[in-house]
N, C-alpha and C positions, 0 to 999 in steps of 0.2 A: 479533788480531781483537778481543779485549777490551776490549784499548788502545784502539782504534779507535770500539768503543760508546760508553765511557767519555768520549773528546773526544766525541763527538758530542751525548752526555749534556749534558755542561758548556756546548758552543754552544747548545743549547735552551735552556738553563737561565739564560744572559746574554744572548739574543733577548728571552725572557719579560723579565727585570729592565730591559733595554734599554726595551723594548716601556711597562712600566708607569710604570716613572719617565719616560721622554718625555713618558708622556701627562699624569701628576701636573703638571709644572714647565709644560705647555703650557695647563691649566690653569690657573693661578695665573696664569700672563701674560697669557692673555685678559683674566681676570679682574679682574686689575692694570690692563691697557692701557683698556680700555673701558667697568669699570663703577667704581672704587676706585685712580685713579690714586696717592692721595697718602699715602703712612703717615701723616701726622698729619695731623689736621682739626680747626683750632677751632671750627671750627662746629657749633654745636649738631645734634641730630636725623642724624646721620652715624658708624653703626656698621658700616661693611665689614669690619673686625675679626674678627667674632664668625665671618661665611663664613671666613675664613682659618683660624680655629684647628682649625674643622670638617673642611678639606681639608689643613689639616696636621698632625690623627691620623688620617685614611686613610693617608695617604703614610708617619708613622711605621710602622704598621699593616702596610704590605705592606712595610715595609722588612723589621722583625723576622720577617715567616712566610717571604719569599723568605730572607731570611738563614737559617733552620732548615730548608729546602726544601735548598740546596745546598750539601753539606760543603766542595765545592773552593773554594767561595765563602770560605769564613768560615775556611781556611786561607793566604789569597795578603794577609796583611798589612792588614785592614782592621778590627782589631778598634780602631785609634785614631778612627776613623768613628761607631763602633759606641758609644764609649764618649760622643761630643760629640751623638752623636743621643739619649742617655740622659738627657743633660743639656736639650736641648731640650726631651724628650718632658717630662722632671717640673718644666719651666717652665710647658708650656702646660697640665698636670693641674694645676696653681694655679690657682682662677678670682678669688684675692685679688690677681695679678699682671696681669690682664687688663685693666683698666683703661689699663693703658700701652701705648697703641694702638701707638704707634713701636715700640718692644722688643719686642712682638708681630710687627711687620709682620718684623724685623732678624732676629728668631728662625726664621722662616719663610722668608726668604732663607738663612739659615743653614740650617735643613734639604735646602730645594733645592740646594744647595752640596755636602751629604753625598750626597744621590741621585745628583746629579749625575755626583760621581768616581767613581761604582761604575759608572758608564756605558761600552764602549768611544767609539773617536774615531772610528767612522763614525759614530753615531748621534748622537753631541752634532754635527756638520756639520750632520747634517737638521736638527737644532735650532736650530743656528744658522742653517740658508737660511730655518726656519717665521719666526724670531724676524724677518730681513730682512723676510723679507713682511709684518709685524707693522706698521714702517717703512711699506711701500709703503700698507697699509690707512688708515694714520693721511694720510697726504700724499691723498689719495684723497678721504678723509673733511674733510678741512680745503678741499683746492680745489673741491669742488660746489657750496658756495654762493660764491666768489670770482665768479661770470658774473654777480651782481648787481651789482658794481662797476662793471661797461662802462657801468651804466645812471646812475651817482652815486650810488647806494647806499653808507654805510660800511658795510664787512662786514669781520669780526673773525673771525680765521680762527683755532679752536680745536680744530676735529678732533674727539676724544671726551674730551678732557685741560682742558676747561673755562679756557685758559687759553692766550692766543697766545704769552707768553714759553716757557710750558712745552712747547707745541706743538714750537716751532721749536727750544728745546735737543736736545728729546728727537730728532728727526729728524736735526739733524748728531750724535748721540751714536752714530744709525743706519746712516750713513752709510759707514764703513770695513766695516761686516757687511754692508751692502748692495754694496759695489764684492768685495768676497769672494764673494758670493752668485752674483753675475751670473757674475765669472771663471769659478766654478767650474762653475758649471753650464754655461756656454758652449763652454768647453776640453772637458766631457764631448758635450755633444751635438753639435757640430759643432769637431771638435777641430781641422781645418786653417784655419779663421779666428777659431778662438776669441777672441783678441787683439780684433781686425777689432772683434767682434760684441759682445765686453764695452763696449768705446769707444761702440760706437752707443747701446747702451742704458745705461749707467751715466752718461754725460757728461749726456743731457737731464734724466734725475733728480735728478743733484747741481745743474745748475743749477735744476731747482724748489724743492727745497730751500733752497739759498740765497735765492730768492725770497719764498718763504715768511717767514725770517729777515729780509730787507730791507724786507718789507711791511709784516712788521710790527713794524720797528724795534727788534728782539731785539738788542742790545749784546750780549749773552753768547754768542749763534748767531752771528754773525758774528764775532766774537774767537776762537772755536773753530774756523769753518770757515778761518780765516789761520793758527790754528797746523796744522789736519790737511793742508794747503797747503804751509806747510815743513815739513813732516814728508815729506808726497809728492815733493818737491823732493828734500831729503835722502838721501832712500832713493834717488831714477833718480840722484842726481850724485855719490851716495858713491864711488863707484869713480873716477872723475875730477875730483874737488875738487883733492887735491894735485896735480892736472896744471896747476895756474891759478899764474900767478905771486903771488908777495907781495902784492903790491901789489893787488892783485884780488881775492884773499880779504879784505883788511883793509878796505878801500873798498865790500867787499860785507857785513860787518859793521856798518860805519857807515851804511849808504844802511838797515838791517834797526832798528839801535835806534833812526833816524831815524822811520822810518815807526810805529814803537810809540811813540815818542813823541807824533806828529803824531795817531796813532790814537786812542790815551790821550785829549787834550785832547777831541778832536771826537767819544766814545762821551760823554764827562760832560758834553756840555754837548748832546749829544742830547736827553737828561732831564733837565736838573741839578737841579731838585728828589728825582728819584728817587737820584739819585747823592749829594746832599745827606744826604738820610733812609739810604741805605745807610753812611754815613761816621760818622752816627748812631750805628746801631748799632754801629760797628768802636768806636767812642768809649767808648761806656756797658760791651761786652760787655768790652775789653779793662780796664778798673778793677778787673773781679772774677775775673780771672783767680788772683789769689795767695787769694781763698776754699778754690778747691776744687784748691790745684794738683796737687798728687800726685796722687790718686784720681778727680779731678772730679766732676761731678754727678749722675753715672749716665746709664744709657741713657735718652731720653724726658722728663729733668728739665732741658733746657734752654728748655722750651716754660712749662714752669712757672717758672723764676725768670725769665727775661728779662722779663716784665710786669713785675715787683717792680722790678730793677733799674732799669728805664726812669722807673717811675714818681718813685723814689727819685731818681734825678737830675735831675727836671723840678719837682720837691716842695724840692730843694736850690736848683736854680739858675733861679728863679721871674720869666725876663725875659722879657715879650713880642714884644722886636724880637733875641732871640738870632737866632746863625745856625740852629738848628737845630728851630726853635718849629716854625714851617708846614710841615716836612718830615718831625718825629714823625706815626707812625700807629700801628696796631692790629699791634702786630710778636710774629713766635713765633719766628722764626728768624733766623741772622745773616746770610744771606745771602751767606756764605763757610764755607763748609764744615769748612777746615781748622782755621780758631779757635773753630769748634764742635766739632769733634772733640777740641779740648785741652780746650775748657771740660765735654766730655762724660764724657772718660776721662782727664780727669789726664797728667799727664808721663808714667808708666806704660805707659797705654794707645798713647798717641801714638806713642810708641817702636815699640809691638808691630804699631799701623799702619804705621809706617815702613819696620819690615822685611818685612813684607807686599809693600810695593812692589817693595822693593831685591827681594825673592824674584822676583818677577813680573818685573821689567823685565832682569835679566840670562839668563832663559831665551834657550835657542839652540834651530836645531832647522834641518838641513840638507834636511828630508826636506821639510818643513811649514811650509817659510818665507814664502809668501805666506799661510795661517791664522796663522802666529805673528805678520806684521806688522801682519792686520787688528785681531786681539785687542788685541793693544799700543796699536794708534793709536784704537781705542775707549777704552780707559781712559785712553788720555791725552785724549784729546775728552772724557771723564769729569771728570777732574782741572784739565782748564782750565776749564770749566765749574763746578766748586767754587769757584774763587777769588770770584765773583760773582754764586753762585746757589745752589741747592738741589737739585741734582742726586741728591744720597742719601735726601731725604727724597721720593724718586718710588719706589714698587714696583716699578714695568717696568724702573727703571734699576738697583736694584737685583739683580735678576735678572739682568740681563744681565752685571750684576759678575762676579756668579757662575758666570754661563754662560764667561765669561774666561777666571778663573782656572782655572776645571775643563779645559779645552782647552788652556793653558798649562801646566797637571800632565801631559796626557797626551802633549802634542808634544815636552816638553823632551830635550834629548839630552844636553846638558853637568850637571854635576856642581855643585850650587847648593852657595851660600858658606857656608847653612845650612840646614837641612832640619826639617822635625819628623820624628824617627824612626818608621815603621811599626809600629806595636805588633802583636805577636804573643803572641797568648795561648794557655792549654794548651785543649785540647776541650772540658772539661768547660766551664771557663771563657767561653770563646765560645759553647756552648750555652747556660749560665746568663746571659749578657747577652743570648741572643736570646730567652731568654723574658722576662727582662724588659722588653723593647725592646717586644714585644707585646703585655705587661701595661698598660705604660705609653700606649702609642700607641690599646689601647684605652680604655685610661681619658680620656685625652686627646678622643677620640672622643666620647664618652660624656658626659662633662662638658661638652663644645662642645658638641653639640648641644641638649644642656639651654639652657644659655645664650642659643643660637641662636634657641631656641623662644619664651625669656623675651623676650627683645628684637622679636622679631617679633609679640610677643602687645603690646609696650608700643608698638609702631609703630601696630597697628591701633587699640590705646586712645585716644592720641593725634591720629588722622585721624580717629575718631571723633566727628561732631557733631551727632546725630543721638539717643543714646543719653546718659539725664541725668548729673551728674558722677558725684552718691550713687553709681548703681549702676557706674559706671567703677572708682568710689573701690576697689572691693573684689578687682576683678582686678586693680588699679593697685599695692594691697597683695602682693600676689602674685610680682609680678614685682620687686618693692622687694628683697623678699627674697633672691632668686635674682641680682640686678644690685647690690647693695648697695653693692661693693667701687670701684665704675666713677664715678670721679668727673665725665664727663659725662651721663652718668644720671639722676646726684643734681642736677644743675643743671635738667636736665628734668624730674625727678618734683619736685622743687621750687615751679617756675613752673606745673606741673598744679596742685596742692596750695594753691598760691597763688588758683585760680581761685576757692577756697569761704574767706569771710573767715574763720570759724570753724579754719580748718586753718593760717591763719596763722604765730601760732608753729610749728607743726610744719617750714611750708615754709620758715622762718628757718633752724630748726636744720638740714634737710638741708641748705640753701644750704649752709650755713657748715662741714658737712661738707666736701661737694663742695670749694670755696673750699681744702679741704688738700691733694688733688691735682689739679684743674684749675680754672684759670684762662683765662676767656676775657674779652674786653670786654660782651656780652651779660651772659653769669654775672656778674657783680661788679656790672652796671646792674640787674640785677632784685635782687641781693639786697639794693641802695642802696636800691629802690624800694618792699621789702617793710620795710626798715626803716623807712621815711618813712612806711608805711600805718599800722604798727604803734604809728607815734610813739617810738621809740626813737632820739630825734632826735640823739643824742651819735654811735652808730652809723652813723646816713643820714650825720652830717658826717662821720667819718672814710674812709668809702668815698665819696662824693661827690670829698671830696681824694683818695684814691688813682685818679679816675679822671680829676680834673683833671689829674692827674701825667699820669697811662699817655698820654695822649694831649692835650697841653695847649692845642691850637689847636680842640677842640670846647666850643660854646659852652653848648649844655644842660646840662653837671656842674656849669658855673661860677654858670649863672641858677639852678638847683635851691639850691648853696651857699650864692647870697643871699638866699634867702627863708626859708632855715632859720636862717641868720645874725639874717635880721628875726625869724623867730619863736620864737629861744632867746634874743632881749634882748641878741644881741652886736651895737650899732651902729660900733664900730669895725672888728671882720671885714666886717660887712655893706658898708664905706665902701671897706675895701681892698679886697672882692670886686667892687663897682661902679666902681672906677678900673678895675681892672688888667681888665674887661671892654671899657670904653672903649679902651682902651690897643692890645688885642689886635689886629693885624692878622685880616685877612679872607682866608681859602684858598678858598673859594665863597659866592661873595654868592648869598644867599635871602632872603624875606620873614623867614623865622624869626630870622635875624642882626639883619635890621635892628629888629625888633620887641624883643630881647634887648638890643640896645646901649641904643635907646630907654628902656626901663625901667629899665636901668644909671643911665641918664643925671638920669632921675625921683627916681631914687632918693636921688642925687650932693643934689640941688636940694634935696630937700625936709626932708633929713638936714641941710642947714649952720642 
């Protein structure tokens, strides 16, 4: 009978942990999917960050008090959890590391990763049919305005994700958890046509989906719905492939690289300026691979050198009719994943992803073979999507990583090639990390919210126009303090600073703070432009060229160059800066182009 309170004890007590971490990771996904799609944002005036760190020292928080809440808990093998969530928690009690929006968002996928496994596998299912619906909300949200099309309207189908490419990745990445979602619930509630009634409603949504992808010309969405396609192929014909003769299997090979080939040509030339610009960066990014190769860049620091790099090779190879002039843009990412991931974490890291995979991809599981197959052919609609997109640097796709793996831990039956061993530690032990865990997670807490507070006090200052600068100035000091560390902040309170001439120098030197961990095209144009106010005209030239470099087909860095050219007595730069203006081809004709060449051209004339 004891025995009996005792288990029933322990089911409450992993209801409750069930109960709280669903609700935490369901959280953070709303929150991801609808309002803070992207871990990184160049863009200025965009802190979703600062909510995160906030909702993930609650999550450390009740992780530590339920871990000291239930002894049976913190005896079944989870103190190697206990120890990576330790690590977490005294990441995000640094508010000097917060600045790295991306390592923030990866940290916090990484937490939910830790809640997660502490989960059973009925409850991560719910998660997984919430997270499908997630899918259905966004497809929903993107086709309501598509009815204005019937009328000739162009309408840009973006859902809540601000972005049609991202839209339609995100939806095929949705897609295998959505044909799981329907099976499963279909085979439960009407189990003698389950089959029947998955086909009815899964087939008209993958074809919207796909529509979605085709409308809007998403290369990436369509190259992933052809691989989850033979994939689906694959799996109905495994058992009768070897029933096909030779010659049918080899002719069915050839008719497969055929069509990737034919596919290949007709995706790059859909856009081929964009296909261009992406070949761009495969160019520039792989040069500086032997910089950082062991160790690489760290988490979050490929957003900061790639400007540099880019710029540095357009500053090198100074041709206006290159193949790759009109196809440089404003770029922070490689737009393949996986040579950002070398360029992020070195040989090393790469590795440690590597077997991550190898771990994931040989799970078996006899019980849970249709869950094990959707998870699978999600990460691999993940991973085909890396090759030519940015699929990891999305929150909600991150999540779902996680949501993956953690149901891949829990369905596997077979004996993996390699394991991280279960750490088990003595009582005393296990209780001394769960106070700490809650030491941490409140501090965590605590610290974010301050933060939180600062940053929302520096939003209202800045929407602020109503109220004169002086008196802004002094709550604007306020928050300086508390944000100091955040190097888009410092680009922000910079260009405020800049508003009063007198603060001038000051808002130089934050610039050029800032300017040490981020870099964006804005930031580096205002700090060009406080040098020119300030007359520090040696300065305005050398950033004026590094933003000729970073993007060499805009024509404003180059007309600024010449007149500073004219006005520091250099007529010979001034001469090469107005050729190679005329020179430049044209990526959108405007007035303002044509009024720039014109004065290029004045200039040619009146200088001979």
């Amino acid at each position: 009978m004891k025995e009996l309170k005792q288990k029933g004890v322990m089911i409450q007590a992993g209801s409750i942990r069930d109960v709280v971490f669903g609700l935490v990771y369901l959280v953070f996904f709303g929150y991801f999917l609808l309002v803070y799609p992207f871990a990184f944002n160049f863009e200025l005036y965009m802190h979703g960050h600062y909510v995160s760190v906030v909702i993930g020292g609650v999550a450390i928080l009740a992780y530590g008090l339920l871990w000291l809440a239930d002894d049976g808990w913190r005896g079944r093998g989870q103190g190697g959890c206990l120890v990576l969530l330790l690590i977490a928690a005294a990441y995000l009690c640094v508010p000097s590391y917060r600045g790295n929006e991306y390592l923030v968002n990866v940290s916090i996928a990484g937490v939910c990763l830790i809640l997660l496994r502490s989960m059973n596998l009925d409850a991560l299912c719910v998660l997984l049919i919430i997270v499908a619906a997630g899918g259905v909300l966004e497809l929903v949200l993107a086709l309501v305005p598509a009815w204005r099309s019937f009328s000739g309207e162009a309408v840009v189908l973006t859902g809540s994700l601000h972005n049609s490419g991202v839209l339609a990745v995100f939806l095929i990445i949705q897609a295998p958890l959505l044909w799981y979602a329907i099976d499963h619930c279909s085979r439960k509630w009407v189990a003698r046509r389950g089959r029947r009634v998955r086909n009815i409603l899964f087939i008209p949504v993958a074809l919207l989906i796909l529509s979605v992808g085709v409308y809007s010309k998403a290369r990436v969405a369509i190259f992933t719905a052809a691989v989850l396609g033979l994939l689906a192929v694959r799996r109905y014909l495994k058992k009768n492939l070897l029933r096909f003769p030779v010659y049918a299997r080899v002719l069915t090979w050839i008719l497969l690289a055929g069509a990737v080939f034919i596919s290949g040509y007709y995706f790059y030339h859909l856009k081929e300026g964009s296909s261009i610009g992406r070949l761009l960066i495969l160019d520039v990014a792989f040069r500086h691979i032997p910089d950082h190769f062991w160790l690489g860049t760290g988490p979050g620091r490929f957003s900061w050198y790639y400007p540099q790099w880019q710029a540095g090779y357009f500053l090198a190879h100074p041709q206006p009719g290159g193949p790759f002039f009109l196809s440089a843009g404003e770029t922070y990412v490689a737009f393949n994943e996986f040579l950002q991931l070398f360029e992020t974490f070195g040989l090393m890291g790469s590795l440690l992803v590597l077997l991550s995979c190898v771990w994931f991809f040989t799970a078996e599981s006899t019980k849970s073979r249709d869950l094990l197959f959707a998870c699978k052919a999600t990460v691999v609609a993940i991973l085909s999507c890396c090759c030519f997109h940015y699929p990891l640097h999305q929150n909600a796709i991150l999540l779902i990583l996680a949501l993956c793996f953690s149901i891949v831990a829990a369905v596997r039956e077979n004996v993996a090639l390699f394991s991280v061993p279960a750490v088990s530690l003595k009582s005393k032990w296990l209780l001394s990390f769960g106070v700490a865990t809650v030491a941490l997670g409140g501090a965590a807490l605590f610290t974010g919210c301050r933060q939180y507070v600062a940053m929302e006090r520096w939003q209202a200052i800045r929407d602020d126009d109503r109220t004169p600068h002086n008196a802004l100035k002094k709550d604007a000091i306020g928050c300086y303090a508390r944000l100091c560390y955040d190097g888009k902040f410092l680009a922000e309170y910079g260009a405020f600073l800049a508003q009063d001439p007198a603060d001038l120098p000051d808002a130089i030197s934050v610039s050029e703070a800032s300017r040490e961990t981020f870099i964006s095209w804005r930031s580096i144009e205002d700090l060009a432009y406080f040098y020119l106010e300030h007359k520090q005209y040696a300065c305005a030239i050398s950033t004026f060229e590094w933003l000729s470099g970073y993007v060499p087909n805009r024509y404003r860095p180059r007309m600024e160059l010449l007149e500073l050219y004219k006005r520091t007595n250099r007529p010979d730069s001034a001469r090469r800066t107005a050729g190679f203006i005329l020179a430049m081809p044209v990526k959108v004709a405007s007035d303002e182009v044509s009024e720039i060449k014109k004065e290029a051209e004045i200039m040619l004339k009146t200088s001979q």
